[in-house]
N, C-alpha and C positions, 0 to 999 in steps of 0.2 A: 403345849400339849396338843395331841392330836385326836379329833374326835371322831369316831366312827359307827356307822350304823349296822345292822344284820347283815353279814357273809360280806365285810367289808376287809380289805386286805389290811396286813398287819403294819408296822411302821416300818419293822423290818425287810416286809417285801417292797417297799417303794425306797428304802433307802437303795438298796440293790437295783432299782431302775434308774438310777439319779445320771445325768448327764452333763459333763460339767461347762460351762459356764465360759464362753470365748472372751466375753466383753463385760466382765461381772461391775466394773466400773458405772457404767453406762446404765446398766439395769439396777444395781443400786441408788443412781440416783431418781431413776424412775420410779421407785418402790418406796420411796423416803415418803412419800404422803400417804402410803398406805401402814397403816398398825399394824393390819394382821390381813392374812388372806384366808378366806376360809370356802367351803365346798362341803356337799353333802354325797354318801353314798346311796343307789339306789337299794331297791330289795335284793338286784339281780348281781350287787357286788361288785357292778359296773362304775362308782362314784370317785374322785379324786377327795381324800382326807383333807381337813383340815391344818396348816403346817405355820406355826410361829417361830421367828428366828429373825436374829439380825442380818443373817446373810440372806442371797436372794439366787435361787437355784431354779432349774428346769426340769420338771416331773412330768413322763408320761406312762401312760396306761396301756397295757397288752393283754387284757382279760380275753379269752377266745371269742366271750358275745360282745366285746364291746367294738366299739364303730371304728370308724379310721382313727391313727395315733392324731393325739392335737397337743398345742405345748400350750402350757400353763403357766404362769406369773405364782410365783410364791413364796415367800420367806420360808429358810431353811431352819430344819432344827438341829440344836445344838447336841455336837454328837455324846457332849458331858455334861450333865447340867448340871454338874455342881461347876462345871468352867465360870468365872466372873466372866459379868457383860465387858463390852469395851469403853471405856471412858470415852467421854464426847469430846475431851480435848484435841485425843488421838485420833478419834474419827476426824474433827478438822484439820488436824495434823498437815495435810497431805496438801491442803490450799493456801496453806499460809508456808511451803518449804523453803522462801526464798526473803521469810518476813519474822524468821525465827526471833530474831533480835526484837521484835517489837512487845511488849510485856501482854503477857495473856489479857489482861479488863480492858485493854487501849484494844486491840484484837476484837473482843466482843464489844465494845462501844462501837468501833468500827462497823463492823457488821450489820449490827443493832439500826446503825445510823442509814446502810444503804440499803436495808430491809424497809426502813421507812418510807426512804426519798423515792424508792417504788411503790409507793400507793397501798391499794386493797387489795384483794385480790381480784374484786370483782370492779372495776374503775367505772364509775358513771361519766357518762357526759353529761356538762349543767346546760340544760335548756329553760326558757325565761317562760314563766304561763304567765298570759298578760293579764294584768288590774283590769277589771271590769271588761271582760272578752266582748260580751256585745256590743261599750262603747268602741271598742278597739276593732274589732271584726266588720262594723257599720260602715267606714270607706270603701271595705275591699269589696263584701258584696254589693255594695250599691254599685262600683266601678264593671262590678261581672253580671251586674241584671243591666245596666243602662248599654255597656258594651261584651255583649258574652262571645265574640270571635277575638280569637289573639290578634288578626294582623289590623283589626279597628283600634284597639289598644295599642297597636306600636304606630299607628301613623296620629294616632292623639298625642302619644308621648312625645313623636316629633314635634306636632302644632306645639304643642308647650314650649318644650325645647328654642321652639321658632320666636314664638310671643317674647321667650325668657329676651334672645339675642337682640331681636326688633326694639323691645322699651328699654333697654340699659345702654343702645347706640341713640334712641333720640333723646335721652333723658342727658347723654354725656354732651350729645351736642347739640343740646341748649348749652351749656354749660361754657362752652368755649364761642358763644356767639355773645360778643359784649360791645356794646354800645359805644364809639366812638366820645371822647370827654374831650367839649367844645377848650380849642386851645391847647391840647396834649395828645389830640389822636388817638387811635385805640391803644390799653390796657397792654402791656410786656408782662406779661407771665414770668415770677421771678422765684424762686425756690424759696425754704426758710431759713437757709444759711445766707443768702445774697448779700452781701457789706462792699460801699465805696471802697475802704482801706483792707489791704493785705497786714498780716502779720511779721511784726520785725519789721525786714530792711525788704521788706515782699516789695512795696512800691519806689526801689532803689533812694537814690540819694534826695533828699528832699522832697522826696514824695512824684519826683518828675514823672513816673509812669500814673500816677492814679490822678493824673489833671484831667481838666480843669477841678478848681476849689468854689467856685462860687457862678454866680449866673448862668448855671447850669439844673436840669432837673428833669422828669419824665413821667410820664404813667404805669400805675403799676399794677398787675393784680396777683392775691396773696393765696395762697393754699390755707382749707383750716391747718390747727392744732398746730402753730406756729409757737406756741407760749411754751410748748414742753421741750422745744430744738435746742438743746445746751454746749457748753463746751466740755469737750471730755479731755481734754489734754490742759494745763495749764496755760493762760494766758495774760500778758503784764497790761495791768492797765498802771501804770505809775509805777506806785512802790506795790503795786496791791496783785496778789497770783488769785485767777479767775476763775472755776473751775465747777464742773456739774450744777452750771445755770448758766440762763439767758446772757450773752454778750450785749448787751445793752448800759450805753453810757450817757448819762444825762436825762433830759424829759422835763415836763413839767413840774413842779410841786405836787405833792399829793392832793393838796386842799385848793390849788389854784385851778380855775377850770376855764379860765379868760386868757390866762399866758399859754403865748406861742411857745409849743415843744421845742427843743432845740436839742440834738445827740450828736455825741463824737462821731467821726467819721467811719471810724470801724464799728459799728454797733451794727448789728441785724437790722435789714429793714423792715421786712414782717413782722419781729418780735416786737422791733420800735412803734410800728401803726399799731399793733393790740394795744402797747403797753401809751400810747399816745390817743386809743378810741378812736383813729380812724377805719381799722377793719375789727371784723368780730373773729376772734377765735375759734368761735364753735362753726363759723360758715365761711369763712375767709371773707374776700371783697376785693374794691380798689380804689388806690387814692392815687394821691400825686407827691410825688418828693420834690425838694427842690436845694441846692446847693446853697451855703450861704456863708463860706468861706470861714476866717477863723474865730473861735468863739475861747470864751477859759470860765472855769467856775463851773462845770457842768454838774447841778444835783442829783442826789438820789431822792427817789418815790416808789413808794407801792400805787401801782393801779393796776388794775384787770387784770387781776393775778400774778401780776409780774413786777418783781423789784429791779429797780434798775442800779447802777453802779455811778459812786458818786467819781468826780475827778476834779481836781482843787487847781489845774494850771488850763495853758492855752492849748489849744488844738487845731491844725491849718483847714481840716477840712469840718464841714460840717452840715446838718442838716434839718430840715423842719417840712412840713408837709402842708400844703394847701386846704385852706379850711372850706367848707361849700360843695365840696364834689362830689356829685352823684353820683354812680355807677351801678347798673342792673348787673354787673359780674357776680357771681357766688359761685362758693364751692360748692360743688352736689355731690358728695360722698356719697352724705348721708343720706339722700334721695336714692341714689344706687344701692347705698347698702340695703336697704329697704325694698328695693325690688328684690334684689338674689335674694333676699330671706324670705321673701311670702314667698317665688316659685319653688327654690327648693322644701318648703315646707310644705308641701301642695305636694311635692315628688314623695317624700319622705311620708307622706299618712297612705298615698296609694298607693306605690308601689312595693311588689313585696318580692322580685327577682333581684338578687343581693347586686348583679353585675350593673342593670340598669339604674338603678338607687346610684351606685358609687359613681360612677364617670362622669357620668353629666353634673351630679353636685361636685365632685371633686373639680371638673372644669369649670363652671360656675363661680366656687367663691375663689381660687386662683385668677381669674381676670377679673372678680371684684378688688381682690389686694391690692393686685398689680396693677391696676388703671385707675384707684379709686380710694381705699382706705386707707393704704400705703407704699403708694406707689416709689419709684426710683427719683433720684434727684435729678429731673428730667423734665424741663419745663416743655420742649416741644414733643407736641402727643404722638405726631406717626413715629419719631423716635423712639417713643419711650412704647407705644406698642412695637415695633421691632426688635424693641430690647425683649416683652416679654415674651414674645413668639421665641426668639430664641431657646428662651428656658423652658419652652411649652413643653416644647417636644420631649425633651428628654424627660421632662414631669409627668409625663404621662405615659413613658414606659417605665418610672419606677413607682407611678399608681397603680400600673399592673403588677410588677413583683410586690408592693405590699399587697393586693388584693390576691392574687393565687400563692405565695408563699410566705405570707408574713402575717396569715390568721385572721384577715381584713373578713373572706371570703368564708371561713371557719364559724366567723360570730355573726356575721350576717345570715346566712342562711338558715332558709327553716321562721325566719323570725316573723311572727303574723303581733306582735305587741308595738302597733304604729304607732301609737304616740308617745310609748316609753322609748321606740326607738329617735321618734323624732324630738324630745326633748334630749335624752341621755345625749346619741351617738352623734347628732344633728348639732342642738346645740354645743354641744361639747368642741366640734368645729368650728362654729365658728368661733366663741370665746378662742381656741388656740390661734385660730386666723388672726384677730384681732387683738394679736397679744402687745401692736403698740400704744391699746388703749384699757384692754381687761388686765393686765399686769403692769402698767405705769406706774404703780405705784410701788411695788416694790424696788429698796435702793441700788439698785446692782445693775450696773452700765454694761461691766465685760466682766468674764471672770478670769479677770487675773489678779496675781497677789498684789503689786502697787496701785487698784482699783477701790479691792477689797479693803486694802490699809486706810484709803484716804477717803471714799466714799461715808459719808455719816450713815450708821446705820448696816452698813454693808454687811459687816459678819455674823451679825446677828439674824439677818435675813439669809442667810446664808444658813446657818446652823437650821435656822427653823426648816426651810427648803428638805438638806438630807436628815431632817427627823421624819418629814411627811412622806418624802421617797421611801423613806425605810420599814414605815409600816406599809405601805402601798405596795411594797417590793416583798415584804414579808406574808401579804393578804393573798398575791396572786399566786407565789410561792404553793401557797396549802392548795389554793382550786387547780393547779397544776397537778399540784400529788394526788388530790382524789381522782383526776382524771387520768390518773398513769402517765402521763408524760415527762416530771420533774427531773428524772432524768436526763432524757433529751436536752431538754433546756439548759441545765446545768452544764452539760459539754460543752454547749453552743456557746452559752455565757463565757465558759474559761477560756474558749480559744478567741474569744472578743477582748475579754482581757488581757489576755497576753499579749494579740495586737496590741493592743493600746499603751500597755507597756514598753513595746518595741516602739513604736511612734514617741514616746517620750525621751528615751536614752539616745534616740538617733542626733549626732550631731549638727551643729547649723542650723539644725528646723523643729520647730514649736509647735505643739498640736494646740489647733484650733475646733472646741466642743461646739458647731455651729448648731442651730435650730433645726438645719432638716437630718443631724449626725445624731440628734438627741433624739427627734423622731424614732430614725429606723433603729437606734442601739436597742430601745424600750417597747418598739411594737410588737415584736415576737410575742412577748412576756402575757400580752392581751389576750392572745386567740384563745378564748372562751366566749362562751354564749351567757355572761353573766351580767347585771344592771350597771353592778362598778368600771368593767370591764368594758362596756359600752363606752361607757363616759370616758375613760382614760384614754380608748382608741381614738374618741372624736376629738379628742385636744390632740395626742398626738397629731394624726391627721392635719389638724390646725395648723401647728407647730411647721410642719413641712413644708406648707403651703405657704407661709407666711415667709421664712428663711429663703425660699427659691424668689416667690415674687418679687420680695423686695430686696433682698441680698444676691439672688443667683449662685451658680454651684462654686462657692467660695471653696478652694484647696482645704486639706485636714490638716495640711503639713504645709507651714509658711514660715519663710524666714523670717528673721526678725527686722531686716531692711524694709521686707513688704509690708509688715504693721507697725512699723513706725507711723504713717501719717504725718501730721503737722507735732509728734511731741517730739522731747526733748531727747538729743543727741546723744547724753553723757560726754562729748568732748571736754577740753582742757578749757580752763579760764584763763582769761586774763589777769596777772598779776601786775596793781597798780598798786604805784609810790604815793603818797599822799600828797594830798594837790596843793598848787601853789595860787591861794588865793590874792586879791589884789581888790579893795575894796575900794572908792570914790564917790564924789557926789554925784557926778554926772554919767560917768562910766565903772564900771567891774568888769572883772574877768575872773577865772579859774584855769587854773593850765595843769594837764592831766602828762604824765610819761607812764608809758611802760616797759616792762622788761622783755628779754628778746622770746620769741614765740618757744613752745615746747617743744618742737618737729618742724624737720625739713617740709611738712606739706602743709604747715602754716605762711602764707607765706602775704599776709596783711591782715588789718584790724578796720573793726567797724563800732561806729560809734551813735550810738542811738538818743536824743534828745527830747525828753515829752514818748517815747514812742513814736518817733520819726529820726531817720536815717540823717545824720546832720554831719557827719564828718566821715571818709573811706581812705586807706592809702595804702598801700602796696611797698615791701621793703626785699630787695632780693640784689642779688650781685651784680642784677642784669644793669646795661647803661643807661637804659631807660629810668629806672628804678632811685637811682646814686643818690638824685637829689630831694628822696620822697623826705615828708615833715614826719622827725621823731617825737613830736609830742602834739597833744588838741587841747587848743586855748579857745574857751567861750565867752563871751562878753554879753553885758548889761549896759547899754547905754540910755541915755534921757529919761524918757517916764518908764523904761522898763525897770530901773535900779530900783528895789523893793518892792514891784508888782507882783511877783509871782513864782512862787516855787519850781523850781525844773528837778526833774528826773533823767539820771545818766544809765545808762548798760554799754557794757564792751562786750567786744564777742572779735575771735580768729577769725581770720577768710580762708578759705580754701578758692582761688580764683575768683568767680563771680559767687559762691555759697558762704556763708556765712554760716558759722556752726554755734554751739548755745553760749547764750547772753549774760551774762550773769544777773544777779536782781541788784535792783535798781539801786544809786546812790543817790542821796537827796538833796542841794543846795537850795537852802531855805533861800526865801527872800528878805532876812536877813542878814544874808552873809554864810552863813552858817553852815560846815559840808557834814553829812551824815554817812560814813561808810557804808558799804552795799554789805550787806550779811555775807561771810564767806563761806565757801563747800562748795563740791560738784554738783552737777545734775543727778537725778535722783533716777539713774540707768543701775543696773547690774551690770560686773562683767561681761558677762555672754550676749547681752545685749549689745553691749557695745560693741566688742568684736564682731557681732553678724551684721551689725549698722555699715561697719568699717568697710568689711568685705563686699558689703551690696553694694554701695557707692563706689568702689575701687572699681568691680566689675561694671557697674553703670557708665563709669567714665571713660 
C-alpha cells in the first residue's frame, strides 16, 4: 500500500511516470535486503510515496516546484492485488537451471550449507587481550624507557643476535676438543648406527672385506640418545627377524657387573657401550673397542635401557671394550639446546615486530637441530655444517612464504601478549623441533601400511592421531567461519587435495607425507590471532624445521627403488630339496641342492652360515662357469660335532648382488635339520616392479 500525505500525488500519477527498468536483474538482487522502501511527502506535494512490491522499479518526480529529477530505488506495486505473490521456489528457479535434476531439500541444504560456510555478516577478527596486561606489557615498556630510539633497539637486537652466534660456536667447540686416551690416540667420532659387520653377504665371502677379526681395536666417541637408533627393516640374527629395536647382540648378564661384555660383530657400537655402561645415553662419551675374534653363546640382558638380543652359535667377529678409560669428550646438545632457548626466549618477551621475532628464532633453532639436537648422520662437522648450509638457504626463503603468505605474519602481528606468545608460539616450536625426542614415544616409524601392520601399537596410535587432527581440523574450521574466510580456505584445501590425489594414482612413484609437507599442507589453516592457533603454528613451524635440518628437501614423489633402503627385495626364493645329512663321531656334513634359478637374470646362489657368507658359485653357459659345484656340503669335524647349532639362508645372485634370503634353516647340534619356514618376501606387487626397474636402470 502506499502512503501519502497533504497535496501528495495519487498512485495513479506515479504509476504513469514509471520508467522501466534495463537491468531489473541486477537491481533486484540489490533490493532483496530491503522489505519495503518507504518516503514521505512534503506539504508542498513535492514527496516520493511510499511503494511495496516484489518487483523493483524506477520512479521519478516532475512536480513544477520540485528540484532536479533524481531516481529512486523502490519496490513496485502490484498492478493486481488480488495477483498471488510468487513462490520462493520460482524465485530461485533461475540459479539452480542447470541443477534441476537435484531434488528441492538437497537444493536448500545446499544453500543453507554455503550460507553458513560464509560466516556473519558482520566477520570479526579474533585478537588475543593478554592475561594480566601489566605483567605482559612490563618487558616492552621497560625495553622503550631503557632504549626509547629505534636504531638503539636494532643495533641491541644485533648484540644479541651476535652473543646468540659467539656462545653456541664456543660451547660446540669445546665439544669437539677431546683429550687424547693414552695408548689409542684421540677419540673417532662414530655415528649411532656404526657396526664392524655388514648385513647378509655385505662383508662378501667369509667375511674377507670386514677384516681383520681380532687384535684389532680404536677409540671412539658416541653421540647421545644412541639407545632409541633401531632397526626399521627386518634383520636375521639366526633364526630370529629383528625389527624396531636396538641391533645389539650379546653383553653381559643382567646381574653380572665383573664380566667382560662381549657382542656379535654386527651389533651397534654406541648402542653396545650404553647398553655395556661405558658411555651415557643422555650425554654420549668415549671408550675404547677392541676386536676379539670369534665368540658363540652370545646372551641376552637388559641394562640401561636396552635389551640386547640373545644368540645360541659361534660368531667370527667380535667385540668388547676396555675397562678404565677416561675421556673428557661429551655430548653438548643439551648445553646448546639450552643456550638457543634462553636467547630466543629473551627475543620472544621483547620483541613485538612480527618479522624480527620470526627469522632470527626461526634461524636459530634450525642450526640448533642441525648441528646439535639432531643433526645428519655425519660424523665430520665442517661436513655436516655444509650439509646444512645447503638447506639453509632455501629454508629461509620458504620462512618467508610462510611468514608473508601462509598466516605466520597474520597471527603475529599486533600481538603485545609476550608471554602467551612466548610459551604458546615459542614453545610450541620448539616441542615440534624436537620432535625426535617430544614424540618418541609414539609407535609409528613411517607411515606406511607394512609399518603400520607390524609395528606394536601402530594403529592405534594412528587412529588416535586423525581423532585429535579432526577436532583441531574441525575447531579451526569454525574460527575461520567467524572471520569470513572458510570459504577461501575450503578452495584452497580441494585443490591440495586433489593434488595429492594426483600424486597417488601417478604410476612408478609413491607419495611421501614428509615433516616439512605436513607443515606447509596445515599452516594455512592457522592464520588467526587465537591461543590454539598460536600453539599449532609453533609446532608446525617445529615440524619444518626439524624435516629440513635433519632429513633435507626429501622429493614428494619417490620411487620405490629409492625407499627401499637395506629392506627386503620381494625376489624369488630359492627352492631346496631336503638335505642329505651324514652323521659321525668325528666328522658330519649336510649337503644342500637346488633347483635351477626362476629367470634368466639369476644367474648364481649365495649361501649364508651363522649370518656369514660361507659358500658363492656362479652357474651360466659361459666356460668359465661349466665346472661351477651344483650343490653346498658343510661339515662338523672333531670338537665341533655336537657343539653348536648353525643357521642356513639361500638367496639368487644377480652378479655381485645378492637378492632376499630366505629365513633361516636350523641344524641342530644334534644332527637334526629344521626347515626354513616357506613364503616370499613380504613386498607388494608394485613394489616389486619399481625395485626391478630401479636396478635395471641403475645397472
Amino acid at each position: 500500500m502506499v502512503g501519502t500525505q497533504d497535496g501528495a500525488a495519487s498512485p495513479k500519477s506515479f504509476v504513469g511516470q514509471v520508467h522501466p527498468v534495463q537491468d531489473p536483474e541486477s537491481l533486484s538482487s540489490s533490493s532483496d535486503s530491503d522489505n519495503s522502501a518507504t518516503s514521505s511527502n512534503s506539504s508542498s506535494g513535492t514527496g516520493t510515496p511510499t511503494v511495496t512490491n516484489s518487483a523493483t522499479i524506477l520512479i521519478t518526480t516532475d512536480h513544477p516546484d520540485a528540484p532536479l529529477p533524481q531516481v529512486t530505488l523502490v519496490e513496485a506495486l502490484e498492478a493486481d492485488n488480488n495477483s498471488p505473490p510468487t513462490p520462493r521456489f520460482l524465485q530461485d528457479a533461475g540459479s539452480w537451471k542447470r541443477w534441476k535434476w537435484v531434488p528441492y531439500p538437497v537444493r536448500r541444504s545446499v544453500v543453507a550449507v554455503i550460507r553458513w560456510a560464509h560466516g556473519p555478516a558482520t566477520p570479526q577478527r579474533f585478537r588475543i587481550k593478554p592475561l594480566f596486561p601489566g605483567v605482559q606489557y612490563a618487558p616492552i615498556l621497560l625495553l622503550e624507557k631503557k632504549f626509547p630510539q629505534l636504531r638503539h633497539r636494532l643495533w641491541l637486537l644485533f648484540f644479541w643476535i651476535a652473543m646468540w652466534i659467539i656462545t653456541f660456536a664456543l660451547v660446540m667447540r669445546k665439544e669437539l676438543d677431546v683429550d687424547e686416551i693414552p695408548g689409542w690416540g684421540r677419540p673417532v667420532s662414530i655415528g649411532c648406527g656404526a657396526a664392524y659387520w655388514d648385513m647378509d653377504n655385505g662383508c662378501g665371502l667369509n667375511g674377507m672385506q670386514c677384516r681383520p677379526f681380532t687384535n684389532s681395536g680404536f677409540a671412539f666417541k658416541c653421540p647421545a640418545n644412541c639407545a632409541s637408533y633401531e632397526v626399521l627393516n627386518p634383520r636375521a640374527v639366526g633364526d630370529q627377524e629383528v625389527v624396531y629395536r636396538p641391533l645389539i647382540v650379546g653383553g653381559p648378564p643382567a646381574t653380572g657387573h665383573d664380566i667382560t661384555p662381549v657382542y656379535r660383530g654386527d651389533s651397534y657400537l654406541c648402542g653396545s657401550a650404553v647398553h655395556a655402561g661405558v658411555v651415557s645415553n643422555a650425554h654420549g662419551g668415549c671408550g675404547v673397542v677392541r676386536l676379539i675374534g670369534t665368540r658363540r653363546n652370545f646372551t641376552s640382558s637388559d641394562r640401561n635401557g636396552i635389551e640386547s638380543i640373545a644368540f645360541d652359535s659361534y660368531f667370527p667377529l667380535s667385540f668388547t671394550f676396555e675397562e678404565g678409560v677416561e675421556c673428557s669428550g661429551k655430548d653438548m646438545r643439551w648445553a646448546l639446546l639450552a643456550i638457543s632457548v634462553v636467547f630466543s626466549t629473551v627475543l620472544s618477551v621483547l620483541i613485538t615486530c612480527p618479522h624480527l621475532f620470526f627469522f632470527p628464532v626461526f634461524a636459530g633453532i634450525y642450526w640448533t637441530v642441525g648441528l646439535a639436537t639432531d643433526p645428519a648422520n655425519i660424523t665430520d662437522v665442517p661436513s655436516l655444517i655444509s650439509r646444512e648450509l645447503g638447506s639453509f638457504l632455501p629454508a629461509m626463503l620458504a620462512a618467508w612464504v610462510m611468514y608473508d603468505h601462509m598466516g605466520i605474519r597474520r597471527s603475529l602481528s599486533g600481538l603485545t601478549a609476550q608471554f602467551e606468545k612466548t610459551v604458546l608460539w615459542l614453545g610450541g616450536c620448539w616441542v615440534g623441533a624436537l620432535t625426535n625426542y617430544t614424540f618418541d614415544f609414539i609407535p609409528i616409524q613411517r607411515l606406511t601400511a607394512y609399518d603400520l601392520s607390524q609395528q606394536p601399537g601402530a594403529p592405534a596410535a594412528l587412529t588416535i592421531i586423525i581423532i585429535v587432527l579432526i577436532v583441531i581440523v574441525a575447531s579451526q574450521a569454525w574460527f575461520l567461519r567467524q572471520e569470513g574466510r572458510l570459504v577461501r580456505y575450503l578452495k584452497f584445501y580441494t585443490i591440495v587435495g586433489a593434488g595429492l590425489i594426483l600424486c597417488v594414482i601417478l604410476p612408478d612413484l609413491k607419495l611421501r607425507i614428509h615433516h616439512y609437507i605436513l607443515a606447509l599442507l596445515l599452516l594455512p589453516g592457522t592464520s588467526m590471532q587465537t591461543r590454539l592457533s598460536l600453539l599449532y603454528q609453533g609446532l608446525l613451524v617445529g615440524f619444518f624445521i626439524n624435516g629440513i635440518a635433519r632429513w633435507g628437501w626429501d622429493p614428494v614423489l619417490q620411487t620405490a627403488y629409492a625407499l627401499q633402503g637395506d629392506a627386503q627385495l620381494g625376489s624369488p626364493l630359492p627352492a631346496l630339496a631336503a638335505p642329505v645329512i651324514s652323521l659321525g663321531k668325528n666328522i658330519s656334513s649336510i649337503t644342500f641342492t637346488w633347483g635351477k634359478p626362476p629367470g634368466s637374470i639369476y644367474d648364481g646362489i649365495s649361501v649364508l652360515v651363522n649370518d656369514v657368507e660361507r659358500f658363492r658359485t656362479y652357474f651360466s653357459n659361459d666356460e668359465f662357469d661349466k665346472n661351477a659345484p651344483s650343490n653346498f656340503t658343510w661339515t662338523r669335524e672333531g670338537e665341533e660335532v655336537g657343539r653348536d647349532t648353525e643357521y642356513f639362508r639361500f638367496a639368487w645372485m644377480q652378479g655381485y648382488k645378492s637378492e632376499d634370503y630366505t629365513k633361516a634353516g636350523v641344524w641342530t647340534k644334534e644332527g637334526e635339520w629344521v626347515a626354513m619356514v616357506p613364503g616370499p618376501s613380504r613386498v607388494n606387487t608394485r613394489d616389486v616392479e619399481g625395485i626391478d626397474e630401479g636396478r635395471k636402470r641403475l645397472s
